[in-house]
TIKEKE-955199 format. One record per residue (C-alpha): residue number from 1; residue in three letters; x, y, z. Coordinates in nm, 2 decimals. Layout:
BEGIN
+-----+-----+--------+--------+--------+
|   k |   r |     xx |     yy |     zz |
+-----+-----+--------+--------+--------+
| NUM | Ala |      X |      Y |      Z |
...
+-----+-----+--------+--------+--------+
This chain:
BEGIN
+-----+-----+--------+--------+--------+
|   k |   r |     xx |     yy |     zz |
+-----+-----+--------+--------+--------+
|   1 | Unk |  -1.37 |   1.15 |   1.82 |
|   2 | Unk |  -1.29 |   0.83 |   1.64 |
|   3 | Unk |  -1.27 |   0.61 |   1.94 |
|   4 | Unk |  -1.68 |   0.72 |   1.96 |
|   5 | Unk |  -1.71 |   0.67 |   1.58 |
|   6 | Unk |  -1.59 |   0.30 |   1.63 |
|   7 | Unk |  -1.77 |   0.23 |   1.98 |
|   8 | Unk |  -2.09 |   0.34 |   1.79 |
|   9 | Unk |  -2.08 |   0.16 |   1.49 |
|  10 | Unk |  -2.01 |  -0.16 |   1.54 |
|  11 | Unk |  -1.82 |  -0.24 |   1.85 |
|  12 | Unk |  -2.17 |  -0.13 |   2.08 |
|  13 | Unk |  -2.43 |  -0.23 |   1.81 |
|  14 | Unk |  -2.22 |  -0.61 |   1.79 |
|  15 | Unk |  -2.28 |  -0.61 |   2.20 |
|  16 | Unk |  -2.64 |  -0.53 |   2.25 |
|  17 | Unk |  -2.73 |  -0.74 |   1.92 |
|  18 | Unk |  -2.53 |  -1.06 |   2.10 |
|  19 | Unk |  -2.64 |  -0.95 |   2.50 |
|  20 | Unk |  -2.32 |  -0.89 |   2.59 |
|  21 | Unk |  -2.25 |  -0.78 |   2.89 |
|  22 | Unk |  -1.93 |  -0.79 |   2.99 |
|  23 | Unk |  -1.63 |  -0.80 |   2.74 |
|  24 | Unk |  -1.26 |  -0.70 |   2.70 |
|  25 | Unk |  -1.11 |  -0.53 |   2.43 |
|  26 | Unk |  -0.76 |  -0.59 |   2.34 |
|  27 | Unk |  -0.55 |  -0.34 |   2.18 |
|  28 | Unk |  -0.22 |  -0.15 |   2.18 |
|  29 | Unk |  -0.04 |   0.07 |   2.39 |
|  30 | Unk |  -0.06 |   0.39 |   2.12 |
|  31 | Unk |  -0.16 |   0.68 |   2.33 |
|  32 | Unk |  -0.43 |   0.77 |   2.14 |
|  33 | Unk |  -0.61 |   0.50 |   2.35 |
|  34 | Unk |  -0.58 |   0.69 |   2.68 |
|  35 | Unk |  -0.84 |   0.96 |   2.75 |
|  36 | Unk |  -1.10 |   1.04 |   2.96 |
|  37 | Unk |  -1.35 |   0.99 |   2.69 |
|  38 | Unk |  -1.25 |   0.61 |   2.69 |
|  39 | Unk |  -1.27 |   0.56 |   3.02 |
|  40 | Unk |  -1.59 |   0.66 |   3.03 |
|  41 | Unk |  -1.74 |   0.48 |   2.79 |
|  42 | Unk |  -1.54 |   0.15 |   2.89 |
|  43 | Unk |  -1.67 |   0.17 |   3.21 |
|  44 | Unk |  -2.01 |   0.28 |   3.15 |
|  45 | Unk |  -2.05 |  -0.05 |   2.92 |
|  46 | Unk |  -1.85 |  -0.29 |   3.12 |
|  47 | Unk |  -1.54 |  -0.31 |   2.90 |
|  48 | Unk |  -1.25 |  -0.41 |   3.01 |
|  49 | Unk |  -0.88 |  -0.28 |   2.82 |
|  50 | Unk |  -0.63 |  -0.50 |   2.80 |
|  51 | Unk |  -0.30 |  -0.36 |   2.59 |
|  52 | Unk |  -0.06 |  -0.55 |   2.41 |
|  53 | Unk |   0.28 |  -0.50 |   2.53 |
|  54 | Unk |   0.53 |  -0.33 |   2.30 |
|  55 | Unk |   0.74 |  -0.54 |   2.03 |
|  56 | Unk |   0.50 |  -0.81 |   2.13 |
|  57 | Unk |   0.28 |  -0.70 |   1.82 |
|  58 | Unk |   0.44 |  -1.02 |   1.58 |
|  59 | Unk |   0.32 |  -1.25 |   1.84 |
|  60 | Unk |   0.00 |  -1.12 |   1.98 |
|  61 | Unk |  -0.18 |  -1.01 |   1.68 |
|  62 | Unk |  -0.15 |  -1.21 |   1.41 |
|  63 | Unk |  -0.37 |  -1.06 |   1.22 |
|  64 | Unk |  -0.21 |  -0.70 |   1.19 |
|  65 | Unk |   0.17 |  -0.87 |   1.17 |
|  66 | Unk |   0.05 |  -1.16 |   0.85 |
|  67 | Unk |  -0.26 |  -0.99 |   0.68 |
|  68 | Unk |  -0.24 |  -0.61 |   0.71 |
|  69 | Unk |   0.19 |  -0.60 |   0.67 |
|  70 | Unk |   0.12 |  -0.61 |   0.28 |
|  71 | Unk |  -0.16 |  -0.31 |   0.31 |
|  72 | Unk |   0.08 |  -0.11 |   0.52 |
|  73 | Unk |   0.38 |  -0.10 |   0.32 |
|  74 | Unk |   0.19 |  -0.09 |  -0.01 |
|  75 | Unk |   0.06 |   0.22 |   0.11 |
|  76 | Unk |   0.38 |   0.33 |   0.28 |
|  77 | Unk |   0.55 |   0.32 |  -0.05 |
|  78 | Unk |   0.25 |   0.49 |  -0.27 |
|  79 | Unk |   0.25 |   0.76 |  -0.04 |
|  80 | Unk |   0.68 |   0.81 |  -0.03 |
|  81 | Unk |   0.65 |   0.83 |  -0.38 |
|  82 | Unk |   0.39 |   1.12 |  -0.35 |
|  83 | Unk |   0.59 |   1.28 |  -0.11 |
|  84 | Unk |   0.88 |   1.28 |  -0.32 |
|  85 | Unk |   0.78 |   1.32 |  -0.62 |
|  86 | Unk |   0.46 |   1.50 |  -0.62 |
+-----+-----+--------+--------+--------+
């Protein structure tokens, strides 16, 4: 799955290379988040999950709301035009 695509490379390899033991991982509330799978491997490596609450996205992660905004509707837009016009 992708969530074991990212723990593998580099969320795990970024915790043993820095001896972390314990650590929390903050993310969304998109369902793709909940599974079995990620439960598992949370709690096999002591992560904690904390979600962001919704509409709270502007004001919790700055870096999604001011950096990737651009990104996101550049490639909104590219891919509307494909859509419509082939």
């Amino acid at each position: 799955s992708a969530y074991k695509q990212a723990w593998k490379r580099p969320f795990k390899p970024h915790l043993d290379r820095n001896d972390v033991s314990d650590s929390v991982l903050i993310w969304d509330i998109d369902p793709c988040h909940k599974s079995k799978e990620i439960d598992t491997y949370t709690n096999h490596n002591n992560v904690k999950i904390k979600s962001i609450p919704p509409r709270m996205t502007n004001l919790l992660q700055p870096a999604d709301f001011c950096w990737f905004k651009s990104l996101k509707s550049k490639i909104k837009r590219y891919w509307n035009d494909w859509y419509s016009n082939g």
